[in-house]
VEXDREN-2710 file (C-alpha; in Angstrom, 1 decimal):
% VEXDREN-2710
k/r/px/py/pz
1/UNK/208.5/212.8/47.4
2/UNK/208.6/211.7/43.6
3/UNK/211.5/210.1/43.3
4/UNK/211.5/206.7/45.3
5/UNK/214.2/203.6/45.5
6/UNK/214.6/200.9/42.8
7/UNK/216.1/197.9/43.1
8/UNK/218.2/196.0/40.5
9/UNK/215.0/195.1/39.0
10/UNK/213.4/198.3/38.6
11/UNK/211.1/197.5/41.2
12/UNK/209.6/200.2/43.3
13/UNK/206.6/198.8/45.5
14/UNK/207.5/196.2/47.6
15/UNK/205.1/194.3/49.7
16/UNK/204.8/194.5/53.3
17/UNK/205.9/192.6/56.4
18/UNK/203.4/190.3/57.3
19/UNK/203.5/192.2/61.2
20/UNK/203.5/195.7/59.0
21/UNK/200.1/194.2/57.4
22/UNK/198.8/193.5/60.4
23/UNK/199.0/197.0/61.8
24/UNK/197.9/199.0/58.9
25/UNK/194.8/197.0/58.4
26/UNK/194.4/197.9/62.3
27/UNK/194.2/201.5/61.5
28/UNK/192.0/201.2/58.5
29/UNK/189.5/199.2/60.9
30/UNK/189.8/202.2/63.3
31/UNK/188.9/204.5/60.5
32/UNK/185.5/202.4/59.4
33/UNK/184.8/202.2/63.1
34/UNK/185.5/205.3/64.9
35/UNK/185.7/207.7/61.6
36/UNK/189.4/208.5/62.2
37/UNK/193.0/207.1/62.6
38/UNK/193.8/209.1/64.9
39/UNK/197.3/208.3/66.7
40/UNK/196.5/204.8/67.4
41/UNK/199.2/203.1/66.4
42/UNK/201.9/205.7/66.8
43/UNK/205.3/204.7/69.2
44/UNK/207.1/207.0/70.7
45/UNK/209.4/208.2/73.7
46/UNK/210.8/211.7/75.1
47/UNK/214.8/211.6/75.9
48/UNK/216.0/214.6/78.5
49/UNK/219.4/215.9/77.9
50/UNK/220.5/217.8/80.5
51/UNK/223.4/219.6/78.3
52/UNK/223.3/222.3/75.9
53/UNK/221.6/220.9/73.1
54/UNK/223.3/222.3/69.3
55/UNK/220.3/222.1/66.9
56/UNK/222.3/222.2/64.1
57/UNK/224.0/219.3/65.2
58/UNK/221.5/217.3/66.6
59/UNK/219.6/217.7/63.0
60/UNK/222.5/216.8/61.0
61/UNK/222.4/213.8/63.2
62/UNK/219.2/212.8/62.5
63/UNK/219.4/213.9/58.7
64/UNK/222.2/210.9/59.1
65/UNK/219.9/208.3/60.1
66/UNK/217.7/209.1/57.8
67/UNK/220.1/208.8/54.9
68/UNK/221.4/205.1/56.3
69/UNK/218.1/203.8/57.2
70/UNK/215.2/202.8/54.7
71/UNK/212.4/202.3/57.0
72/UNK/212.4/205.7/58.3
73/UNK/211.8/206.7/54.7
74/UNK/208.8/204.6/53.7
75/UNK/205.4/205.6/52.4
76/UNK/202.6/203.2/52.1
77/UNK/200.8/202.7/48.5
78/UNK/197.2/200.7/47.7
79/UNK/196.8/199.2/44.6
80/UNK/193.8/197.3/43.7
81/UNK/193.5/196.5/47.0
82/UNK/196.9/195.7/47.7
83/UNK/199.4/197.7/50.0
84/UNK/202.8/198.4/49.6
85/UNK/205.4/200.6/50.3
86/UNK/207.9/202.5/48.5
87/UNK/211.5/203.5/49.6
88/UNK/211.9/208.0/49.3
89/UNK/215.0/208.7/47.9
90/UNK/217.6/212.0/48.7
91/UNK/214.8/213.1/51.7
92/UNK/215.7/216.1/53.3
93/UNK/215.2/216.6/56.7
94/UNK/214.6/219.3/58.9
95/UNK/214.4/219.8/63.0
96/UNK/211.1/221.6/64.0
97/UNK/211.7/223.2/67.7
98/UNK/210.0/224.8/70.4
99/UNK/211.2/227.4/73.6
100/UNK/209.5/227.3/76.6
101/UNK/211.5/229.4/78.2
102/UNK/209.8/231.8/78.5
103/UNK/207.0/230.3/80.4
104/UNK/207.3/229.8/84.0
105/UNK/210.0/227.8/84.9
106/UNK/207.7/225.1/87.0
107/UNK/205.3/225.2/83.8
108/UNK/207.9/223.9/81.5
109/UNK/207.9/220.3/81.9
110/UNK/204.2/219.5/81.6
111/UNK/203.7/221.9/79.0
112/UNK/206.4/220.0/77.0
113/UNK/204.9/216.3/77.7
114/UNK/201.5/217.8/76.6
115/UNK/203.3/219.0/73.2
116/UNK/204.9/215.6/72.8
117/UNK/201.6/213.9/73.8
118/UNK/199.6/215.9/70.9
119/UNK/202.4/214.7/68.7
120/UNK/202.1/211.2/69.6
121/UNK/198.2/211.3/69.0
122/UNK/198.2/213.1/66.0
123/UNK/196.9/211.0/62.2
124/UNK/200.7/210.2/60.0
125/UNK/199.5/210.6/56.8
126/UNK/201.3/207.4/55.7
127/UNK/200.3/207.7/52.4
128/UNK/202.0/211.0/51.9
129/UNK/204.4/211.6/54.5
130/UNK/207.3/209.8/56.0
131/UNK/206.4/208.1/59.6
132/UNK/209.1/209.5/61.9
133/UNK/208.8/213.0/63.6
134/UNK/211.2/214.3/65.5
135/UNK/210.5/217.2/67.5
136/UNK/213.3/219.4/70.0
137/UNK/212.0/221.3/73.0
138/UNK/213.9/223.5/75.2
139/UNK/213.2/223.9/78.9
140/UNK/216.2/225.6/79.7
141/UNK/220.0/226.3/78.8
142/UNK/220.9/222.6/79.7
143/UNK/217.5/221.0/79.6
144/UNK/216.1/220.1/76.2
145/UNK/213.7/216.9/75.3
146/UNK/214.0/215.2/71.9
147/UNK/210.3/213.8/71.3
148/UNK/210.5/210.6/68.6
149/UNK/207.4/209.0/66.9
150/UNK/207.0/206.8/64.4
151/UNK/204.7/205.3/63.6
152/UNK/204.2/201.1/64.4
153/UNK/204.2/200.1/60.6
154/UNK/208.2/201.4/60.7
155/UNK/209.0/200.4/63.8
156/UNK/209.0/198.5/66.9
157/UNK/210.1/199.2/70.7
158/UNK/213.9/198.1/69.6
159/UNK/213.6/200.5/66.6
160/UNK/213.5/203.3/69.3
161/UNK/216.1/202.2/71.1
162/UNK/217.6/201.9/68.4
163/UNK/217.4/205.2/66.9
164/UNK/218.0/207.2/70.0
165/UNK/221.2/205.0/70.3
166/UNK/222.5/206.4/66.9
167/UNK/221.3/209.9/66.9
168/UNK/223.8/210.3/70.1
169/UNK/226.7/208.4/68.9
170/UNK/226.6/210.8/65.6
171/UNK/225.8/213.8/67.9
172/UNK/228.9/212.9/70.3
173/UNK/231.0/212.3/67.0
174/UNK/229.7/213.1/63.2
175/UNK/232.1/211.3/61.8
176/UNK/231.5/207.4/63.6
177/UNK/231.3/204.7/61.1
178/UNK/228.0/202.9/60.5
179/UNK/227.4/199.7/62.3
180/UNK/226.8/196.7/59.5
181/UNK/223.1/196.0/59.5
182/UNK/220.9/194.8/56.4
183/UNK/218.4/197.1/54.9
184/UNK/214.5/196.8/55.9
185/UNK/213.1/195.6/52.5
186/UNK/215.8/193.2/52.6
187/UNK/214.2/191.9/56.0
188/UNK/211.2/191.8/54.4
189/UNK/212.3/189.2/51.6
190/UNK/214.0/187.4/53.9
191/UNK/211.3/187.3/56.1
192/UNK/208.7/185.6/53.2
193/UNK/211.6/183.2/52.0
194/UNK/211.7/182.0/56.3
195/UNK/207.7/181.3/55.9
196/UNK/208.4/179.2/52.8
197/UNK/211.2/177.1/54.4
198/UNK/211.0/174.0/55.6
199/UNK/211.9/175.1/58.8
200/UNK/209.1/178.2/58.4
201/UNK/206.4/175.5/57.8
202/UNK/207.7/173.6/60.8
203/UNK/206.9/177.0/63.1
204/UNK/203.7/177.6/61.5
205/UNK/202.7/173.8/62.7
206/UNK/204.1/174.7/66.4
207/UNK/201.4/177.7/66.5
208/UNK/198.2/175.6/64.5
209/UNK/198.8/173.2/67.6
210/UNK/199.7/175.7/70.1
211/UNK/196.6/177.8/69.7
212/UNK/194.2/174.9/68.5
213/UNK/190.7/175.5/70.1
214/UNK/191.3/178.9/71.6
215/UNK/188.1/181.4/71.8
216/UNK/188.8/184.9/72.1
217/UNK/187.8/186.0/75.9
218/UNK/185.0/188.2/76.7
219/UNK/185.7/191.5/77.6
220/UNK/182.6/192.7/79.5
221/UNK/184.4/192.3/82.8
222/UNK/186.9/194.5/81.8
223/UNK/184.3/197.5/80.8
224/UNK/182.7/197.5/83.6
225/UNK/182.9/201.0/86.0
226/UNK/183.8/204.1/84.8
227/UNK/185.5/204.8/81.6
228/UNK/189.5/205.3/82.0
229/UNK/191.2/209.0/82.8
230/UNK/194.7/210.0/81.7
231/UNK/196.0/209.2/85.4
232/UNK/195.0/205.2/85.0
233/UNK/197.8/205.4/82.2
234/UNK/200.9/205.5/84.8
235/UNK/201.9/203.3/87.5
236/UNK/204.8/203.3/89.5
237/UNK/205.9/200.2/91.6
238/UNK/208.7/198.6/93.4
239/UNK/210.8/195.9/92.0
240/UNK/211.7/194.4/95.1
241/UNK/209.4/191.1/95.5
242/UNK/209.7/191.0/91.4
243/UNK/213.1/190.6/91.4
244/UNK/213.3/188.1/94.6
245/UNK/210.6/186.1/92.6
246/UNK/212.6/186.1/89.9
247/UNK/215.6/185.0/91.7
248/UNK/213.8/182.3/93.6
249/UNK/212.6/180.4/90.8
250/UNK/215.6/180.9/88.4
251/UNK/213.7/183.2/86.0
252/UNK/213.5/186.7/84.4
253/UNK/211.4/189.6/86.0
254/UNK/209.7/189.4/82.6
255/UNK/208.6/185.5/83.0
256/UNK/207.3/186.4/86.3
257/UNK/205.4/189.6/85.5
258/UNK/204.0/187.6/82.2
259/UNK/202.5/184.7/84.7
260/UNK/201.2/187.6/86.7
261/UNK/199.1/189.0/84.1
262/UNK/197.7/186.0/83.0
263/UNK/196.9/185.0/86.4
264/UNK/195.2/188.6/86.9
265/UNK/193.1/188.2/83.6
266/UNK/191.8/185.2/84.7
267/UNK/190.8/186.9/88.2
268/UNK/189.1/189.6/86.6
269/UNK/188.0/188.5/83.5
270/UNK/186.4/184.8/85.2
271/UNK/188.2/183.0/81.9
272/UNK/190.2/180.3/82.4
273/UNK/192.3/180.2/78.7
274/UNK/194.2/183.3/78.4
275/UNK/196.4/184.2/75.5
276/UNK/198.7/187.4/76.4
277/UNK/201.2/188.6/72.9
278/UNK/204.5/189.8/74.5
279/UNK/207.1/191.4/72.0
280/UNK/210.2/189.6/70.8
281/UNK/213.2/191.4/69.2
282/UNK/213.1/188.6/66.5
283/UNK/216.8/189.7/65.9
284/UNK/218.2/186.3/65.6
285/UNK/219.9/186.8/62.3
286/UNK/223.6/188.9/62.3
287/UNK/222.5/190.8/59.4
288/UNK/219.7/191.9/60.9
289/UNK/220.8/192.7/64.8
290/UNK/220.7/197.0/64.5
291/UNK/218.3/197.2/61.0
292/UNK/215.7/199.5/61.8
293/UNK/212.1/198.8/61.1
294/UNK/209.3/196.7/62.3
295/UNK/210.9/193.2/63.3
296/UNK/209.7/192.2/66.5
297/UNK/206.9/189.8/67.0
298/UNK/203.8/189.4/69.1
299/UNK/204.6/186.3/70.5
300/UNK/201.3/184.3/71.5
301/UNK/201.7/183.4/75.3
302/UNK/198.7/180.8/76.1
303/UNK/198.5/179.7/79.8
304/UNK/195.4/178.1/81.4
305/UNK/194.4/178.9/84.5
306/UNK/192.9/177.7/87.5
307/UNK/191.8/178.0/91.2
308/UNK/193.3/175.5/92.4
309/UNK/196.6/175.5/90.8
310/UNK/199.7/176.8/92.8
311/UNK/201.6/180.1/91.4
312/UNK/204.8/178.0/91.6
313/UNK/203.5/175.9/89.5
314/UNK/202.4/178.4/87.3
315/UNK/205.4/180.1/87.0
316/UNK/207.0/176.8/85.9
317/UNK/204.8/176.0/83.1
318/UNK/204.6/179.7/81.8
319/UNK/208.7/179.2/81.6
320/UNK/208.8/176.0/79.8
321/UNK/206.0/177.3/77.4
322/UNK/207.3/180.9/77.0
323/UNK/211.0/179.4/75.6
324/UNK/209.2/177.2/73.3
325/UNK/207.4/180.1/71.6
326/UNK/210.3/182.0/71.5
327/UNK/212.1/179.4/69.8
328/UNK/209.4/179.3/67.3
329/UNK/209.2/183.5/66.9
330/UNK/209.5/184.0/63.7
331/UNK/205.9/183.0/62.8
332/UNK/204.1/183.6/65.8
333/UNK/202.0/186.7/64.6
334/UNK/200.3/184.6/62.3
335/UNK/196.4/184.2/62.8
336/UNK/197.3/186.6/66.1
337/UNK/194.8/185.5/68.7
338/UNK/195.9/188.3/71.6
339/UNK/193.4/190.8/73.2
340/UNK/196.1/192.1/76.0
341/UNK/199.5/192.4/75.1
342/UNK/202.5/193.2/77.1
343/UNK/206.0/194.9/76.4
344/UNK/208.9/194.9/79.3
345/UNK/211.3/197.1/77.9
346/UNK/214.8/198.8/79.4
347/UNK/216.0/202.0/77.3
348/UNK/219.5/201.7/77.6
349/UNK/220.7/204.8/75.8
350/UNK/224.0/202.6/73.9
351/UNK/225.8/205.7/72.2
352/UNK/225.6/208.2/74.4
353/UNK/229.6/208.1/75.1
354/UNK/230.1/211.2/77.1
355/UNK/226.9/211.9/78.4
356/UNK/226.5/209.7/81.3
357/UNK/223.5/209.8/83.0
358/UNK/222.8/213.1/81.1
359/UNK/219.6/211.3/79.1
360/UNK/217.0/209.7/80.6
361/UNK/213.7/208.3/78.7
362/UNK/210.0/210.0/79.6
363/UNK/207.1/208.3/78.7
364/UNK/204.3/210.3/76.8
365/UNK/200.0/209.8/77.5
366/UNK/198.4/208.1/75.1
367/UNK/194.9/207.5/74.0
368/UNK/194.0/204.9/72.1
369/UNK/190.8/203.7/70.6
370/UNK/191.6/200.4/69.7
371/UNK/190.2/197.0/70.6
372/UNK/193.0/195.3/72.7
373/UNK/194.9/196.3/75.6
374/UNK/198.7/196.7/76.7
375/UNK/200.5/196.8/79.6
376/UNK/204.1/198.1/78.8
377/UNK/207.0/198.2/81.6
378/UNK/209.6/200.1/81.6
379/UNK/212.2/198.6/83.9
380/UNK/214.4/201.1/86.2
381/UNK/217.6/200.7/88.2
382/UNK/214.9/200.5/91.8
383/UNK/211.6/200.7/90.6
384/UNK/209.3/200.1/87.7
385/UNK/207.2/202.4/85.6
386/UNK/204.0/201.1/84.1
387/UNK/201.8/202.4/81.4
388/UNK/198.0/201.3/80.2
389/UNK/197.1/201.5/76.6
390/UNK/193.4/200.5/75.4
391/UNK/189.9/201.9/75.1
392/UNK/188.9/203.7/77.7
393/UNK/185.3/202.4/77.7
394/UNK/186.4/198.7/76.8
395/UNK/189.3/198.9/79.8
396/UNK/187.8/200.9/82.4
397/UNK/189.7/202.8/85.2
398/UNK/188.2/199.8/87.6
399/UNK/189.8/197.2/85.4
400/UNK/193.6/198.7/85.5
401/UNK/193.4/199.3/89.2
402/UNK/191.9/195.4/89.4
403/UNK/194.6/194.4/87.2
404/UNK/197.3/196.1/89.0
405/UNK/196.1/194.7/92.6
406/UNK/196.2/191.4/91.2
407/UNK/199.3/191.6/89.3
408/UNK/201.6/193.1/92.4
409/UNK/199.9/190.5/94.5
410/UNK/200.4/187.6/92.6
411/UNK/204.2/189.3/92.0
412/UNK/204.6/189.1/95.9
413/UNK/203.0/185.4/96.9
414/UNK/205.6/184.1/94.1
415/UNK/208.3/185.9/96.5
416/UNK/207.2/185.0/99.7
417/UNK/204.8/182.3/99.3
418/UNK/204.3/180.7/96.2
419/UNK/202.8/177.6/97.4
420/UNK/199.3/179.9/97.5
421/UNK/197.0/178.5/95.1
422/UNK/194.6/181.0/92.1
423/UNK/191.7/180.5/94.4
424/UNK/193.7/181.8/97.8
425/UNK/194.5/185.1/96.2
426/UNK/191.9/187.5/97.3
427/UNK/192.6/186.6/100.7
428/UNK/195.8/188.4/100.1
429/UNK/194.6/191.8/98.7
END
């Protein structure tokens, strides 16, 4: 990787996102605190074909993507202190595989999760390798899993979705025309230029109001019990009473699972002011609609909570507030205050012309060693799958099933009975 991207002035290092920053200087804390990196900040998904999968193809595919897309060909540079990153040029990529099939048959699929979860956990050397892996499994002659991580300073939950969406519509045809969409560093100027507006300075005033006072919450409640196990990461529940809440009150399932949460936190935790960051596309600009890379934004949700206020109520104020942050998106990761985070996400495989319901998104464990916690729901046709990211010892196994009691409860009074007040809720457990 000697030979890197210049612009038209000669420039090769180009600074860094502002949300790009933020996670890399995670990672380096991780590394003076825990003595490793480790796969803390790694993203990533399994897609099941159930078709014959041609290697070949599928790797010519993904050699595509790499050729049309900058971010997936970044590598991070220090100097004096500084980071940037730097654009490989004429990368050449190739399609590591396993077979399982030679294993027993009812073997297979764990033993293929368990590859994809070592892949997700294991260090990117982001210094000297690029921070997307792509890894193809076979289970059987028409049951294959494609196993994508990257790592969080490339790429965001859209970026996936993204991805997987044009590795199938080159797969299904090699020859599809690219879909218009600005390079990443070009994001990134764009993005610095937007902070210097008038209108950027006018967002950065919303927040210095918004979160004006705020203490970070303490966590003690959270560790208590035993640490987390690999089964606290996965949840499964109905989306029944979340989508007649939903309904009922004119909202999205995300609005009223968000309220939920914070209502939870505030159960478990005994604090009344609770900030939760939820991700936004931040995809407002044409340009910049299908450009891959990191351009989501933690939006900071703050909601104060008490016993005697009615969910209804809550629900309403978390509505008005939420569409006021997102209106002011583009700025909200500065001086992030979040502890818990959320992410409501729907994999809709665009792309996949000709396939059907012949790919379907598997979620792969995790562990994680850093400081804040996320709750990320993936949203199904009848049901919902959840998954728990965070220290084990800091977010114990007592605190997810607390949070989860709490969270389907709350979901359910907003349904049926969302006159109940904060203080009324453990009568209802």
């Amino acid at each position: 990787m000697d030979k890197f991207y210049k612009d038209e002035n000669g420039v090769i290092d180009f600074p860094l996102a502002v949300q790009q920053k933020f996670h890399i200087l995670n990672e380096e804390k991780a590394l003076l605190k825990h003595g490793k990196r480790g796969g803390n900040l790694n993203s990533g998904q399994i897609f099941r074909f159930s078709f014959n999968v041609d290697s070949e193809r599928m790797e010519k595919a993904i050699q595509r993507l790499f050729d049309e897309n900058d971010a997936l060909r970044l590598i991070l540079v220090k100097k004096d202190g500084e980071y940037f990153q730097r654009v490989v040029e004429d990368y050449n990529f190739t399609l590591e595989t396993d077979d399982l099939t030679s294993l027993p048959e009812d073997g297979r699929y764990d033993a293929a999760v368990a590859k994809a979860s070592v892949l997700l956990n294991t260090e990117i050397d982001y210094y000297n390798e690029l921070s997307a892996k792509f890894h193809l499994i076979k289970l059987g002659n028409e049951d294959f899993m494609l196993v994508i991580v990257a790592h969080h300073w490339i790429g965001d939950g859209s970026t996936l979705a993204l991805i997987i969406s044009e590795i199938m519509k080159y797969y299904n045809d090699p020859s599809a025309a690219k879909e218009e969409a600005a390079s990443f560093i070009d994001f990134v100027k764009y993005e610095y230029d937007f902070v210097d507006s008038e209108k950027g300075r006018k967002q950065l005033a919303y927040w210095k109001e918004e979160l004006d006072g705020y203490k970070q919450l303490d966590l003690s409640n959270a560790a208590a019990g035993d640490p987390a196990v690999p089964s606290d990461q996965f949840a499964k529940a109905g989306r029944t009473e979340l989508d007649a809440a939903a309904k009922r009150f004119s909202t999205s399932q995300f609005n009223v699972m968000l309220t939920a949460y914070h209502v939870a936190l505030t159960k478990i935790l005994g604090q009344s002011d609770t900030i939760v960051g939820f991700s936004c596309a931040n995809r407002l600009s044409k340009r910049f609609f299908r450009t891959i890379g990191y351009l989501s934004r933690a939006v900071q949700h703050r909601l104060i909570v008490h016993d005697s206020d009615r969910l209804c109520d809550l629900l309403e104020t978390s509505k008005e507030k939420s569409s006021k942050n997102i209106a002011n998106q583009q700025t909200s990761h500065y001086n992030d205050n979040s502890q818990f985070y959320i992410s409501y996400q729907n994999f809709s495989v665009n792309g996949n012309k000709g396939f059907g319901e012949k790919v379907k998104a598997v979620q792969i464990p995790v562990k994680r060693v850093l400081d804040f916690f996320t709750m990320l729901v993936f949203e199904n046709e009848n049901d919902l799958n959840l998954m728990f990211a965070g220290d084990e010892n800091k977010f114990t196994s007592d605190f997810i099933k607390r949070l989860m009691a709490y969270c389907m409860t709350t979901i359910k009074l907003l349904s049926e009975k969302p006159e109940v007040t904060v203080g009324e809720i453990d009568s209802f457990l």
